[in-house]
N, C-alpha and C positions, 0 to 999 in steps of 0.2 A: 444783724451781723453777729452778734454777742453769742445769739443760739449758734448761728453756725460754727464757730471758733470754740464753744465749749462742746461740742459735738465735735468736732474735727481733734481734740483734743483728746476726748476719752477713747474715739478711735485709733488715736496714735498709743496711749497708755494702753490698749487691750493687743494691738495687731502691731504697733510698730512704722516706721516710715514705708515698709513695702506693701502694707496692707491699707492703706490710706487709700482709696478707688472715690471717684467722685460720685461713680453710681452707688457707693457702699454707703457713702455720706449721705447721699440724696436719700437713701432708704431712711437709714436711721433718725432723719429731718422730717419722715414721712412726706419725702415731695418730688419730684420727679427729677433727672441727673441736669436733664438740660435747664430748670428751673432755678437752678442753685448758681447757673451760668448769670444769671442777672443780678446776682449780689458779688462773685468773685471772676475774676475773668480766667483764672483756672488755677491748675491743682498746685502750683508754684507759691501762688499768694494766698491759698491755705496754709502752709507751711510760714512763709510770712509772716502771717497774722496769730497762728498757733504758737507758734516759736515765741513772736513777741509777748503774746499773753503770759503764757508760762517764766519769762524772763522780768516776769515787772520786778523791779527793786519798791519792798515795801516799808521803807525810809530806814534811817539809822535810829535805833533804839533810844530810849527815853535817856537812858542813862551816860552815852556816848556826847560828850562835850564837844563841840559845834565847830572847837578850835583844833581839835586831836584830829586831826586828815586824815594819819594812819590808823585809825580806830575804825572810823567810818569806812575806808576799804577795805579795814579787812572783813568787816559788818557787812561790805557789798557782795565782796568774793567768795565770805560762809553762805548765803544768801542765795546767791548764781547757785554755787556747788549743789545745797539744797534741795533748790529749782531742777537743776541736773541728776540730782538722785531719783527726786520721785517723778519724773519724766527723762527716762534714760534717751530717747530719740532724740532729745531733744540734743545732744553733744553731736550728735550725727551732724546734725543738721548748719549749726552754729557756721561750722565755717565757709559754707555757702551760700550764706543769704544776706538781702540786704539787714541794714541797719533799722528798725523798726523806731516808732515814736518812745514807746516804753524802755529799750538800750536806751536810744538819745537821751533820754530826762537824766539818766545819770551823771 
């Protein structure tokens, strides 16, 4: 699943959300469109799962004090924006999709 999702990932940084094709994927996985069917049940929950990847929060900085709340948000929100720069689709995307494991841990 890991491959698939860093695959569907740098598909989305090269081509963008319109260019995401499950056969394009499948190519680039070197494995056939309908074969890709038995790990995702379709082109939605790529999206899903890419979105969430690219959105992991990778914790509050060493220096950020445990008790400072507003420190640590804002640490999340530089963080997100980040995430959002060097994957622009991914703001497309945000506000149509579920909530993934990686959001939720925040």
């Amino acid at each position: 699943m890991e491959r698939i999702v860093a695959t569907a990932v740098d598909l989305l940084d090269a081509e963008g959300v319109d260019g995401l094709k499950m056969r394009r994927l499948a190519d680039r996985l070197g494995a056939g469109a309908m074969s890709l069917y038995w790990h995702v049940d379709n082109k939605e929950e790529v999206f899903d799962l890419a979105l969430d990847s690219v959105l992991a929060y990778r914790g509050p900085p060493d220096i950020v004090d445990s008790r400072d709340w507003r420190g640590e948000i804002v640490h999340l929100l530089e963080d997100w924006r980040a995430s959002m720069l060097r994957h622009p689709w991914s703001a497309s995307l945000l506000p149509r999709r579920a909530l993934g494991p990686n959001i939720l841990s925040r």
